[in-house]
TORGUVEX-19051 format. One record per residue: residue in three letters; z, x, y of N, C-alpha, C, O, CB in turn. Coordinates in Angstrom, 1 decimal. Atoms other than C-alpha are relative to their C-alpha. Glycine has a CB too. Layout:
# TORGUVEX-19051
("ALA", (Z, X, Y), (Z, X, Y), (Z, X, Y), (Z, X, Y), (Z, X, Y))
...
END
This chain:
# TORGUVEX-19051
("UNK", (1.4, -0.2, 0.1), (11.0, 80.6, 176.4), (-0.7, -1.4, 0.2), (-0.2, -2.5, 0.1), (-0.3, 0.5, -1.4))
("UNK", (0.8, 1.2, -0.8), (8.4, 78.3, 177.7), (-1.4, -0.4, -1.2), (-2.3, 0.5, -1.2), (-0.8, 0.8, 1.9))
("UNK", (0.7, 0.4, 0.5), (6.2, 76.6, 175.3), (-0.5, -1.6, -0.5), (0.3, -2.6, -0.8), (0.3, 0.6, -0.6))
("UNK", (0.2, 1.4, 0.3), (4.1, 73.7, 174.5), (0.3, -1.1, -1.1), (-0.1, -0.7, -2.2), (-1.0, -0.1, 0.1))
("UNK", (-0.6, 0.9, 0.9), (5.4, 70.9, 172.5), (-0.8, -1.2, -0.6), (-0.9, -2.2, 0.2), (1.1, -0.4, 0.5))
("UNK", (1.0, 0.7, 0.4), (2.9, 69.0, 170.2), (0.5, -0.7, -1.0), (1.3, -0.3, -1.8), (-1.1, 0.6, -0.3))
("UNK", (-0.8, 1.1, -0.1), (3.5, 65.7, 169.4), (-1.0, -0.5, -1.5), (-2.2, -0.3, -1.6), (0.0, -1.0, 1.8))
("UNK", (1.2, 0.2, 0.5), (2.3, 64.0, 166.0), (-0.1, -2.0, 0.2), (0.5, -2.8, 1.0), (0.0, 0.9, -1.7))
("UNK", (0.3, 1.9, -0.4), (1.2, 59.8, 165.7), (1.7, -0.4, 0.7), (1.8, -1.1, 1.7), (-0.5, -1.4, -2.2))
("UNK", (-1.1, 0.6, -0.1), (5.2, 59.3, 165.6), (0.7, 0.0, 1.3), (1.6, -0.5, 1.8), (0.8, 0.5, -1.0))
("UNK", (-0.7, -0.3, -1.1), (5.4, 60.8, 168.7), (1.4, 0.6, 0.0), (2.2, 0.6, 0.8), (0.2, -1.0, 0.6))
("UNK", (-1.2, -1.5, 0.7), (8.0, 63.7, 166.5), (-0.9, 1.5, 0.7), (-2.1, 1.7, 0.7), (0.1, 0.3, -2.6))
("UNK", (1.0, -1.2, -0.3), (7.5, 67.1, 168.1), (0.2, 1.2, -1.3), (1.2, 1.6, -1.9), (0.5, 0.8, 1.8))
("UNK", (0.0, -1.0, 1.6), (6.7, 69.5, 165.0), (-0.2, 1.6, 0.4), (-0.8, 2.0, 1.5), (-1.5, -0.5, -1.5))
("UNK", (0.4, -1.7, -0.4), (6.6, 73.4, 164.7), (-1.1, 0.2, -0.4), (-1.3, -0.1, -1.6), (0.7, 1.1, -0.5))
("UNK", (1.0, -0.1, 0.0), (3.4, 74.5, 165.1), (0.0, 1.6, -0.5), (0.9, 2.5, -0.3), (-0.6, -0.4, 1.2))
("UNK", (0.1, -1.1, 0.7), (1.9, 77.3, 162.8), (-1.1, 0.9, 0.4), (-2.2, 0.4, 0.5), (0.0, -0.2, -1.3))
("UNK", (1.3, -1.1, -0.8), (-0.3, 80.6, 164.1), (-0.9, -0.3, -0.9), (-0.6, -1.1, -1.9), (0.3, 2.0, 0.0))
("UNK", (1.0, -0.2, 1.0), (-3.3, 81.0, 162.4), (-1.1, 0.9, 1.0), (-1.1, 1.2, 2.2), (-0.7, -1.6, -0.7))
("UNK", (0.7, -0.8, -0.4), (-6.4, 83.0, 162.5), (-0.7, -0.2, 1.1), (-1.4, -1.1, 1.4), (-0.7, 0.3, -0.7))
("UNK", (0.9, 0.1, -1.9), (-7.6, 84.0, 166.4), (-1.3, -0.3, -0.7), (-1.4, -1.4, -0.3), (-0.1, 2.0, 1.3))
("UNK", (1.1, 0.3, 0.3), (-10.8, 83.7, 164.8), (-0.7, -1.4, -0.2), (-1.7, -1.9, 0.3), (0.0, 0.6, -1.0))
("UNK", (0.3, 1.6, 0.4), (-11.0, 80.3, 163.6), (0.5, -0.8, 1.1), (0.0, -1.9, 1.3), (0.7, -0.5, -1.5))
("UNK", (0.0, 1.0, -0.9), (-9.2, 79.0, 166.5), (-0.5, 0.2, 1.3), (-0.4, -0.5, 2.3), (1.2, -0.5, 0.0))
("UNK", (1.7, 0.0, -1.6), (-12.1, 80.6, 169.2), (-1.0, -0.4, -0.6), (-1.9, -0.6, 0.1), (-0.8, 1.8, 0.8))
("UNK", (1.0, 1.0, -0.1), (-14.3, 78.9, 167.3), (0.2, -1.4, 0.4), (-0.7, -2.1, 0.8), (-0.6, 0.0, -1.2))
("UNK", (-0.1, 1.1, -0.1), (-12.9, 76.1, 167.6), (0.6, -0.8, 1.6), (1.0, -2.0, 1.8), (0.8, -0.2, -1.1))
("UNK", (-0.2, -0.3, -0.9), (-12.1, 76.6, 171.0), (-1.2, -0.2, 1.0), (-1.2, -0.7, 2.1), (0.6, 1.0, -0.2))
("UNK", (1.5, 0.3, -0.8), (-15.8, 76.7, 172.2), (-0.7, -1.1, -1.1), (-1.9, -1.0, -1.1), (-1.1, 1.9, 0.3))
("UNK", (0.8, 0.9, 0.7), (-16.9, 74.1, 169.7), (0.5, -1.6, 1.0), (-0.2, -2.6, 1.3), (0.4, 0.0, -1.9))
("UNK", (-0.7, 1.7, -1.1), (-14.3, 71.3, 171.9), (-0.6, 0.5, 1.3), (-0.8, -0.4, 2.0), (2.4, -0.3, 0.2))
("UNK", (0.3, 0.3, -1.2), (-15.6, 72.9, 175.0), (-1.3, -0.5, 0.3), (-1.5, -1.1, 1.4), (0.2, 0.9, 0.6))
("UNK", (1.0, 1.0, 0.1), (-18.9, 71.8, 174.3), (-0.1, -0.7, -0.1), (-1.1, -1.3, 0.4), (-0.5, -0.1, -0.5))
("UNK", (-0.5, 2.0, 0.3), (-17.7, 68.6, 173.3), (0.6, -0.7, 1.1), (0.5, -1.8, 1.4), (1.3, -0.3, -1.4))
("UNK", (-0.5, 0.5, -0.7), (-15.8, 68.4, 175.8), (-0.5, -0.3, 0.7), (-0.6, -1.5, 0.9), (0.7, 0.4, 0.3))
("UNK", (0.8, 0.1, -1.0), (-18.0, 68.9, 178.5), (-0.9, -1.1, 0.8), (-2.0, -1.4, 0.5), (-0.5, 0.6, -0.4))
("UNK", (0.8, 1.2, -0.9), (-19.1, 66.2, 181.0), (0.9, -1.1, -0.5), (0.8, -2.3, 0.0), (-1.7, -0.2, -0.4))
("UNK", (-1.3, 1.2, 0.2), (-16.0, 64.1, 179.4), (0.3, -0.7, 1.3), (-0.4, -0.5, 2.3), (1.6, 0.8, -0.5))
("UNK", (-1.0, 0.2, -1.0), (-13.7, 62.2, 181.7), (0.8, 0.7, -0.2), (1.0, 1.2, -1.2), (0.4, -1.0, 0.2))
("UNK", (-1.7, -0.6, 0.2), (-10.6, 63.5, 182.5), (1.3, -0.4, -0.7), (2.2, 0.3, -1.1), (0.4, -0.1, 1.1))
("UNK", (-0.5, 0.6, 1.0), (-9.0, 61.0, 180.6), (-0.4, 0.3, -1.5), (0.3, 0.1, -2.4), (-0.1, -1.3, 0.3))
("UNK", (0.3, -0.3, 1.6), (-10.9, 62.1, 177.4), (0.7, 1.5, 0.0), (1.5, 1.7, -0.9), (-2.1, 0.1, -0.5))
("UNK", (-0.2, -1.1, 0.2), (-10.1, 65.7, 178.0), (1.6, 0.5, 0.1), (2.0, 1.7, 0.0), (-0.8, 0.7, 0.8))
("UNK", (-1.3, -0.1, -0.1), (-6.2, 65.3, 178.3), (0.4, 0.6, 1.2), (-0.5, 0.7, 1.9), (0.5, 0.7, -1.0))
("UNK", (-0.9, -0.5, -1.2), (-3.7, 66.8, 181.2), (-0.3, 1.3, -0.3), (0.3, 2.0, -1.2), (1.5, -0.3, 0.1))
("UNK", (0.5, -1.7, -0.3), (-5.2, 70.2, 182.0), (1.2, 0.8, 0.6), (1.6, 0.4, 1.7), (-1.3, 0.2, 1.2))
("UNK", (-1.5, -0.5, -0.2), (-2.0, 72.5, 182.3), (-0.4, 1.7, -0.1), (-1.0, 2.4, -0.9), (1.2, -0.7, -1.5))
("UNK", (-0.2, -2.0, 0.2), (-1.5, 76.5, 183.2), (0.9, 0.2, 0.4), (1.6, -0.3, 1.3), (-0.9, 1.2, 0.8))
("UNK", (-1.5, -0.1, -0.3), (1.3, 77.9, 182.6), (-0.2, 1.9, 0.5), (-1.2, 2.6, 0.2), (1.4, -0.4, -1.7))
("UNK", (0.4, -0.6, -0.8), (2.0, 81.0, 184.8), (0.9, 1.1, -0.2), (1.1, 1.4, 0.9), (-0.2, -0.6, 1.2))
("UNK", (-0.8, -0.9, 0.1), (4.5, 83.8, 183.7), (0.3, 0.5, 1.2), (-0.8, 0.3, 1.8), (-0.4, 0.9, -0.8))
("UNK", (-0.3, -0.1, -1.1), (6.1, 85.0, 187.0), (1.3, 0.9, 0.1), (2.1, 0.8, 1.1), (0.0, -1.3, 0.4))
("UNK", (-0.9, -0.4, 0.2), (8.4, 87.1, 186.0), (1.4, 0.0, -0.5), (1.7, 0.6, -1.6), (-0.2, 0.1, 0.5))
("UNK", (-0.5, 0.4, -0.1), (11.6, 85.9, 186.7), (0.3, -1.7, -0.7), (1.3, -2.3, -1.1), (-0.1, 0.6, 0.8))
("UNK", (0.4, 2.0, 0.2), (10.4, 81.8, 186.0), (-1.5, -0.4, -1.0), (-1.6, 0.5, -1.8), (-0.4, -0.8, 2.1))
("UNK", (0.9, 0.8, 0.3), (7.6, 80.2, 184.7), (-0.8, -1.0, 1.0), (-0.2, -2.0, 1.4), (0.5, -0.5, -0.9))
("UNK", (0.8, 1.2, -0.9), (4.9, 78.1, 187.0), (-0.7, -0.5, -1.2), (-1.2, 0.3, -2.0), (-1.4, 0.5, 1.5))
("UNK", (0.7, 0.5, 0.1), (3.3, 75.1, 185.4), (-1.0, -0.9, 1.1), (-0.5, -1.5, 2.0), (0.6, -0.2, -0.8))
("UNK", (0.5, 0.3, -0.9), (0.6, 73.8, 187.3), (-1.0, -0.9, -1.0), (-1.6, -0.5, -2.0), (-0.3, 1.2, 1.1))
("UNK", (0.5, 0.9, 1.1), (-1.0, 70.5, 185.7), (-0.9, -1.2, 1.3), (-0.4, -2.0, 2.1), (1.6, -0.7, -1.1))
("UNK", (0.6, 0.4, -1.2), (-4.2, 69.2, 187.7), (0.1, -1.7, -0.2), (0.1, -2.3, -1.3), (-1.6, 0.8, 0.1))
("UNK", (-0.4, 1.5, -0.1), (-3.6, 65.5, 188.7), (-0.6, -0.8, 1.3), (0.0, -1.1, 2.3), (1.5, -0.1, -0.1))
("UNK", (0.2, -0.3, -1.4), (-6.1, 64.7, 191.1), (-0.2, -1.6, 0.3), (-0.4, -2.2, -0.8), (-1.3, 1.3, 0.6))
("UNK", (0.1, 1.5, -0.1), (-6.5, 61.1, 192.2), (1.6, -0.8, -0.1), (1.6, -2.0, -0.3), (-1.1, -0.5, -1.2))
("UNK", (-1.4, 0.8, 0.5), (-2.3, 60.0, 191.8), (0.3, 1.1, 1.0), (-0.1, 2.2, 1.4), (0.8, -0.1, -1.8))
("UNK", (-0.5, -0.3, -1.3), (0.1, 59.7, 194.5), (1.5, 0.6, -0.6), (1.5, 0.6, -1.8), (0.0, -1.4, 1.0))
("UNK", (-0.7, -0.8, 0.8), (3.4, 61.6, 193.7), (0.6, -0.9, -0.6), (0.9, -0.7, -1.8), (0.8, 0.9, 0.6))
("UNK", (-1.1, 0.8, 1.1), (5.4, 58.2, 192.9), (-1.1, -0.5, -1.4), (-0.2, -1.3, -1.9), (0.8, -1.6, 1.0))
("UNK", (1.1, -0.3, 1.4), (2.6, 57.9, 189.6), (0.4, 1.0, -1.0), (0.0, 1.2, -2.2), (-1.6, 0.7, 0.6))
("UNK", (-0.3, -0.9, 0.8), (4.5, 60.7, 188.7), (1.2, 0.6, -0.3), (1.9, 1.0, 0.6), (-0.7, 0.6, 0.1))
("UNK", (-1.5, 0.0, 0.5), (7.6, 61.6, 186.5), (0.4, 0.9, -0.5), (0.1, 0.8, -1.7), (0.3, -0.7, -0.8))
("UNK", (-0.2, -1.9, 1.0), (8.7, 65.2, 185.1), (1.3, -0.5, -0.2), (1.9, -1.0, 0.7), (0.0, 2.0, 0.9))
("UNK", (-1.0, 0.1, 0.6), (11.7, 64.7, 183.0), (0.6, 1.0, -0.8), (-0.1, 1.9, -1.1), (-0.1, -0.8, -0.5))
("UNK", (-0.4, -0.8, 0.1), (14.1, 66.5, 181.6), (1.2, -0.2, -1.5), (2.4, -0.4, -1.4), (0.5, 0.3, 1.5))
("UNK", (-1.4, 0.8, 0.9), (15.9, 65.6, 177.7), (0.2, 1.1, -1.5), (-0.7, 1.4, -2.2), (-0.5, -2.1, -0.7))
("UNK", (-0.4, -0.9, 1.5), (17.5, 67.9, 174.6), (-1.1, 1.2, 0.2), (-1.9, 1.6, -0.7), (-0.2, -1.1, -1.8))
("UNK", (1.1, -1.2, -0.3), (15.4, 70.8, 176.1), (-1.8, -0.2, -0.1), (-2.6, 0.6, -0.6), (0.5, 1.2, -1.3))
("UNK", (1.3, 0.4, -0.1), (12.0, 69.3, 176.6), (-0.3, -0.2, 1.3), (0.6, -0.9, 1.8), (-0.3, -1.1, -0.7))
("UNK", (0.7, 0.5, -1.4), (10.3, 68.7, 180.0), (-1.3, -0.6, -0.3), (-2.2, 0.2, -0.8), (-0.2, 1.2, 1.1))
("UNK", (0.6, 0.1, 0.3), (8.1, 66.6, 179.8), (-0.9, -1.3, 1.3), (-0.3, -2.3, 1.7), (0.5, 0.1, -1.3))
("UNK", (1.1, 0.2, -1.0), (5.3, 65.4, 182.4), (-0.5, -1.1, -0.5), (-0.8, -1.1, -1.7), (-1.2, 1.1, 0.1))
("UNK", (0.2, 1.1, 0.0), (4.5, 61.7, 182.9), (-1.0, -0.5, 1.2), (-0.4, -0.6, 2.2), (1.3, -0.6, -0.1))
("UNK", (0.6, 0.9, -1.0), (1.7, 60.1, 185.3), (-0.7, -1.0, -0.4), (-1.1, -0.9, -1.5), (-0.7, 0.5, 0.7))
("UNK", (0.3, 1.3, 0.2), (0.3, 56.7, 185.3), (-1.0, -0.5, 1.2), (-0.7, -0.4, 2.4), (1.4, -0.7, 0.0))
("UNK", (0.7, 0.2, -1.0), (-2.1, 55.7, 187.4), (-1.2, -1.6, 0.2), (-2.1, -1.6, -0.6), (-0.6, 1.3, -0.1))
("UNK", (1.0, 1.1, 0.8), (-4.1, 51.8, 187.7), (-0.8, -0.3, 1.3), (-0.2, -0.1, 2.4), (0.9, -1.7, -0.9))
("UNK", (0.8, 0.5, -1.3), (-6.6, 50.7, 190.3), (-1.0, -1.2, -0.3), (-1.7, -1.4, -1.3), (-1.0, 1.2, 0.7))
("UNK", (0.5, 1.3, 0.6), (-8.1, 47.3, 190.6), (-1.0, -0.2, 1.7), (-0.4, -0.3, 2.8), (1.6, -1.5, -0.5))
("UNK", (0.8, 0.0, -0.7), (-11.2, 47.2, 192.9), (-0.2, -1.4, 0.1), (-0.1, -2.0, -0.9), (-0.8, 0.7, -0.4))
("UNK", (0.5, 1.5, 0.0), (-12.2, 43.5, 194.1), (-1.2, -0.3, 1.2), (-0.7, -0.7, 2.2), (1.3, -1.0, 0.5))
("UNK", (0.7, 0.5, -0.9), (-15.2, 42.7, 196.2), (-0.7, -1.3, -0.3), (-1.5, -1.6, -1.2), (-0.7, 0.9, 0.4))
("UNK", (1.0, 1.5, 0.3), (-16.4, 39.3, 196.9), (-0.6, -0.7, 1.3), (0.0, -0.6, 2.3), (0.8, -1.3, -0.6))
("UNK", (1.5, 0.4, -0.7), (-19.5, 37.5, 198.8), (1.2, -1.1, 0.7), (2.4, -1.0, 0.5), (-1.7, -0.8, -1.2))
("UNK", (-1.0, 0.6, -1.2), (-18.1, 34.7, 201.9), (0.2, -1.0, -0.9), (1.0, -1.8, -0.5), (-0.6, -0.5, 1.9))
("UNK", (-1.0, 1.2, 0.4), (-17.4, 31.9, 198.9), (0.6, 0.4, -1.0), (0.5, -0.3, -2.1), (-0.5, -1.3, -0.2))
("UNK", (-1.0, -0.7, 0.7), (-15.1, 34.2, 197.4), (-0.2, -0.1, -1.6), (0.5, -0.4, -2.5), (1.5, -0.6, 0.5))
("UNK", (0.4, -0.2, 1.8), (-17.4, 34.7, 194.0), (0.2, 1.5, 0.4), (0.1, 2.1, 1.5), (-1.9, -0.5, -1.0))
("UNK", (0.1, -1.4, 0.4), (-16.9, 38.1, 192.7), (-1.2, 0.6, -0.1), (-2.0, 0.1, -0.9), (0.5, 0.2, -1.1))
("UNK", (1.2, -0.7, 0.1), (-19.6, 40.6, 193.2), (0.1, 1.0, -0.5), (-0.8, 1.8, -0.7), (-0.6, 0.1, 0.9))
("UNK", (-0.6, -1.6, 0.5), (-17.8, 43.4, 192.0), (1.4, -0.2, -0.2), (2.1, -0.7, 0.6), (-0.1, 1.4, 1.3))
("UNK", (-1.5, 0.3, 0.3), (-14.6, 43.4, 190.0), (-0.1, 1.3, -0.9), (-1.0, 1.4, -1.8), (0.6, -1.7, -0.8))
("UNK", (-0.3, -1.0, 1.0), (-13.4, 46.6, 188.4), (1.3, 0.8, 0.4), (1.6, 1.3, 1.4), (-1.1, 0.8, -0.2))
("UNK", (-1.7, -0.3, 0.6), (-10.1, 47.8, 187.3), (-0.4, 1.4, -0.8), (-1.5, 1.5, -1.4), (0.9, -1.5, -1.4))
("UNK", (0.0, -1.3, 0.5), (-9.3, 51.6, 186.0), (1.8, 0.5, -0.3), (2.8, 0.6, 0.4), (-0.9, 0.9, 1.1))
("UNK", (-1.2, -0.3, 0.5), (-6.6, 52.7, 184.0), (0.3, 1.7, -0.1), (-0.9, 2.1, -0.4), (0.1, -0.7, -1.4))
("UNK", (-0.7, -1.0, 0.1), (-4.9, 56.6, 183.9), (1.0, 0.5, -0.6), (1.8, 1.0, 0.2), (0.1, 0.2, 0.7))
("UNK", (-1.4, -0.8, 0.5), (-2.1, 57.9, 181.7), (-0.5, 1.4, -0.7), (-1.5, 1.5, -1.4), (1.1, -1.1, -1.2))
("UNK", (-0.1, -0.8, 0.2), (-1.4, 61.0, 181.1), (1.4, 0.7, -0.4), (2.4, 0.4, 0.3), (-0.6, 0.3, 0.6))
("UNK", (-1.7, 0.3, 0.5), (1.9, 62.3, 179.3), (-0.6, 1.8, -0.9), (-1.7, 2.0, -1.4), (0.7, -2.2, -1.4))
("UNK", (0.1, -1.0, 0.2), (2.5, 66.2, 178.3), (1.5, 1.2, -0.5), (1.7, 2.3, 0.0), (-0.6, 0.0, 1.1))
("UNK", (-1.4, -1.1, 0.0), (5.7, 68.2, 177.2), (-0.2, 1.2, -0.6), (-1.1, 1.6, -1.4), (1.3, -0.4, -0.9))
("UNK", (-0.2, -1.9, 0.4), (7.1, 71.9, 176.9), (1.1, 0.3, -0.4), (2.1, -0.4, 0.2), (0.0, 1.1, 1.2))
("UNK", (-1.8, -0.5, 1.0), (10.2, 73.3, 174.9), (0.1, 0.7, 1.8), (-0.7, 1.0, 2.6), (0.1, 1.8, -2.2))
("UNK", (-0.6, -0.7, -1.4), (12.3, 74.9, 178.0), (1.6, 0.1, -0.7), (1.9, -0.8, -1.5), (-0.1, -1.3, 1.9))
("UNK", (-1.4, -0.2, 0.4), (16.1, 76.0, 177.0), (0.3, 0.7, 0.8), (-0.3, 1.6, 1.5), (0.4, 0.4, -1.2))
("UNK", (-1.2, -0.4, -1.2), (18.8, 76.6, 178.7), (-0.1, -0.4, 1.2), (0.8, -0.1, 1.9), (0.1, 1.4, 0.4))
("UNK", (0.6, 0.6, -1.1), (17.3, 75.0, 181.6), (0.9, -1.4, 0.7), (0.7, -2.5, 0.1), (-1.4, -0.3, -0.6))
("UNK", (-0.3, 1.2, -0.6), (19.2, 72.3, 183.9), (-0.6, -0.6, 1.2), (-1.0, 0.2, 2.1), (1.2, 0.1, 0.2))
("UNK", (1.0, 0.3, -0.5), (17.3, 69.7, 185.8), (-0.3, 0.6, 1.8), (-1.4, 0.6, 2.4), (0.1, -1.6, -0.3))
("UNK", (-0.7, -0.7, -1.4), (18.8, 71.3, 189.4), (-0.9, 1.5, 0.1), (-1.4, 1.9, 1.1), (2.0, 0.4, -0.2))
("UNK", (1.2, -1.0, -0.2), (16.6, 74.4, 188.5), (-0.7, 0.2, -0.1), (-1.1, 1.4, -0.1), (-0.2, 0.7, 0.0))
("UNK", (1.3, 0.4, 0.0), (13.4, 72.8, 188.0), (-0.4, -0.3, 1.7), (0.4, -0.9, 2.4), (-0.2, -1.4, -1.0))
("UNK", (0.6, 0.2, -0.9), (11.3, 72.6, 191.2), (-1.1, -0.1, -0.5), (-1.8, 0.7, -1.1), (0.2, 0.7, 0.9))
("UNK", (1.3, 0.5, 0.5), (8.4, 70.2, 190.7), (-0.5, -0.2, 1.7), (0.3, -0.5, 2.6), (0.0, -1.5, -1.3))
("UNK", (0.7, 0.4, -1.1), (5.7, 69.8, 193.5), (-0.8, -0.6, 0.5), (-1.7, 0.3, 0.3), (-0.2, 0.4, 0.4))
("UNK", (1.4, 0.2, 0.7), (2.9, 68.0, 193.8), (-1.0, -0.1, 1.6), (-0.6, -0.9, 2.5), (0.0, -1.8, -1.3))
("UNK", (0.7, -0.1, -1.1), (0.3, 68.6, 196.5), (-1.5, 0.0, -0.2), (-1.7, 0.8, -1.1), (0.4, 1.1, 0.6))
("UNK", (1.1, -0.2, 0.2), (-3.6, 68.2, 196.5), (-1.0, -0.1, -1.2), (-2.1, 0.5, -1.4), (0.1, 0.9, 0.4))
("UNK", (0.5, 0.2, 1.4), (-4.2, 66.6, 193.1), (0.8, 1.4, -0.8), (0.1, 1.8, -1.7), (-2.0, 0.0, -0.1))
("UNK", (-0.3, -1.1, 0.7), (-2.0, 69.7, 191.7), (1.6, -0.5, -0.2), (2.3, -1.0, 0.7), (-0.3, 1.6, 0.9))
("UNK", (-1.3, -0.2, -0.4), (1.4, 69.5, 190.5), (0.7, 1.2, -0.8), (0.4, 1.5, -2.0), (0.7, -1.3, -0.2))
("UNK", (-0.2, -1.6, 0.7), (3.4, 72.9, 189.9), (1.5, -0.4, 0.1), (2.1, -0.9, 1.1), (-0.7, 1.7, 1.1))
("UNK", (-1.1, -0.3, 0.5), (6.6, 73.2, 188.4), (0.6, 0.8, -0.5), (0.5, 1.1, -1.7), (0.0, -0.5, -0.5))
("UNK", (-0.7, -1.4, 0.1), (9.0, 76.3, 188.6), (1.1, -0.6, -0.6), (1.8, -1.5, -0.2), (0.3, 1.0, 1.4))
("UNK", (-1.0, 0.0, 0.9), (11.2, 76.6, 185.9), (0.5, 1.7, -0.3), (-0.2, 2.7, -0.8), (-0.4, -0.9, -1.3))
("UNK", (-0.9, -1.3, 0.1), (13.8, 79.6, 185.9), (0.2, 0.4, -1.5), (0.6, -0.4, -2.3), (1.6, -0.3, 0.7))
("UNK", (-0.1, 0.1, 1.3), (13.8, 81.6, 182.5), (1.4, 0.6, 0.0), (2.0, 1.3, 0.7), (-1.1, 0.8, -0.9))
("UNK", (-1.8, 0.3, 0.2), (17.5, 81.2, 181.1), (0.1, 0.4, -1.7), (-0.9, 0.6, -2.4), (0.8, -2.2, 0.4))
("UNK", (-0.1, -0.3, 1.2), (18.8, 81.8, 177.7), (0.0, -1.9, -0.7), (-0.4, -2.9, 0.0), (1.6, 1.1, -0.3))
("UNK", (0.1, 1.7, 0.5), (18.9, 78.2, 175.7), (1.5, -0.4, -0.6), (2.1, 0.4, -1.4), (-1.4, -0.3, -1.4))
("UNK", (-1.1, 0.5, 0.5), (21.8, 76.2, 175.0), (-0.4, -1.2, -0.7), (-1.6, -1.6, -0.6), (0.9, -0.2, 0.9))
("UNK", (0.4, 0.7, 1.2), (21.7, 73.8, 172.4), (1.1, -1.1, 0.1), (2.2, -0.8, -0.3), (-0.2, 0.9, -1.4))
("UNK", (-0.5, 1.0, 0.0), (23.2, 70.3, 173.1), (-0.4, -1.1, 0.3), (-1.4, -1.0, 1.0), (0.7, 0.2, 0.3))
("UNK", (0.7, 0.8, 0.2), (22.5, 66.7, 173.0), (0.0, -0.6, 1.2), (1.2, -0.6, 1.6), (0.3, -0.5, -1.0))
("UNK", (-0.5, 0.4, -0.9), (21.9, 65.0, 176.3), (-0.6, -1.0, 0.5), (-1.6, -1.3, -0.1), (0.1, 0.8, 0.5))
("UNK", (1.0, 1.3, -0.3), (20.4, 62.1, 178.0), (-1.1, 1.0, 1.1), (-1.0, 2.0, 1.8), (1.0, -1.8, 1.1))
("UNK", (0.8, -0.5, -1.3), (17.4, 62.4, 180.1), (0.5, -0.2, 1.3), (1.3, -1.0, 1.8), (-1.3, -0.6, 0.0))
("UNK", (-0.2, -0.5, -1.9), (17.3, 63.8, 183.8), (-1.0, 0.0, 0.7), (-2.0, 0.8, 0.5), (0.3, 1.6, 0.3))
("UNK", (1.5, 0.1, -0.2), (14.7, 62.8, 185.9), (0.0, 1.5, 1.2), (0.9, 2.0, 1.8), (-0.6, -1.9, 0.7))
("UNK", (-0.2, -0.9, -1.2), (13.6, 65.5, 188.2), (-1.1, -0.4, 1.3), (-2.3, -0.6, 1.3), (-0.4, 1.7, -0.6))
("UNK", (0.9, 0.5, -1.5), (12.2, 64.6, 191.7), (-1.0, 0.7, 0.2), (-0.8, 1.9, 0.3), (0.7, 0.1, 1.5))
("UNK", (1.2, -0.7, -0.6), (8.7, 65.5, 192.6), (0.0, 0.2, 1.2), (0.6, -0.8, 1.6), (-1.1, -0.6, -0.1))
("UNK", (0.0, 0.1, -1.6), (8.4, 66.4, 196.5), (-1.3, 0.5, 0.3), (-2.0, 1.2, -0.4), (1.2, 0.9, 0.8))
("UNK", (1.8, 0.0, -0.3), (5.2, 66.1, 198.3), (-0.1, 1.0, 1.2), (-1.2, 1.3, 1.7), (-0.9, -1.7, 0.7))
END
């Protein structure tokens, strides 16, 4: 099963508890208001995951980063979505003063429980500021393992 994995300060992922649909559609259109007119950096890595029958599509919009910016990994049944992104603007007048200097930073970082899953039948893709990642649903095995990186292809 395919689910998101939320992380707390320690960066421990914890089990998350249901609660009332009620209270969390209010709270649901109270952040989208808030949200609204954010950056993309305030509003976190925008992620749809896609039932498909057979697999799962995540598709996690990433638009401005080139595929090497970006890292999907694979460790003790977690996948978990890495981009990075820095840009350093410089323009300057003919005795090389600065007239414009500005620098911009991007990270973004995201994981999902996945079991049973080996990194060979993840297919990540990333095309058009999108990157979509098919993962085959499997039963889960439970063992300890190093991370696996999985190759993005453009």
């Amino acid at each position: 099963m395919l689910r998101p994995a939320l992380r707390n300060r320690n960066n421990e992922c914890g089990v998350v508890r249901y609660e009332d649909p009620f209270d969390f559609m209010d709270r649901m259109f109270g952040d989208f208001f808030q949200d609204f007119g954010a950056p993309l950096s305030a509003q976190g890595l925008r992620t749809d995951v896609i039932d498909q029958g057979d697999s799962y599509r995540l598709e996690a919009d990433l638009p401005g980063f080139n595929k090497e910016e970006i890292k999907v990994d694979l460790k003790d049944g977690m996948l978990t979505i890495n981009a990075e992104h820095h840009t350093d603007n410089e323009d300057k007048n003919k005795d090389h003063h600065y007239v414009r200097r500005e620098r911009s930073s991007m990270s973004y970082s995201r994981s999902f429980r996945v079991e049973g899953v080996e990194p060979e039948d993840i297919l990540a893709q990333y095309r058009n500021g999108v990157l979509s990642v098919t993962i085959p649903k499997k039963e889960p095995v439970h063992e300890n393992e190093e991370a696996k990186h999985i190759e993005v292809q453009g």
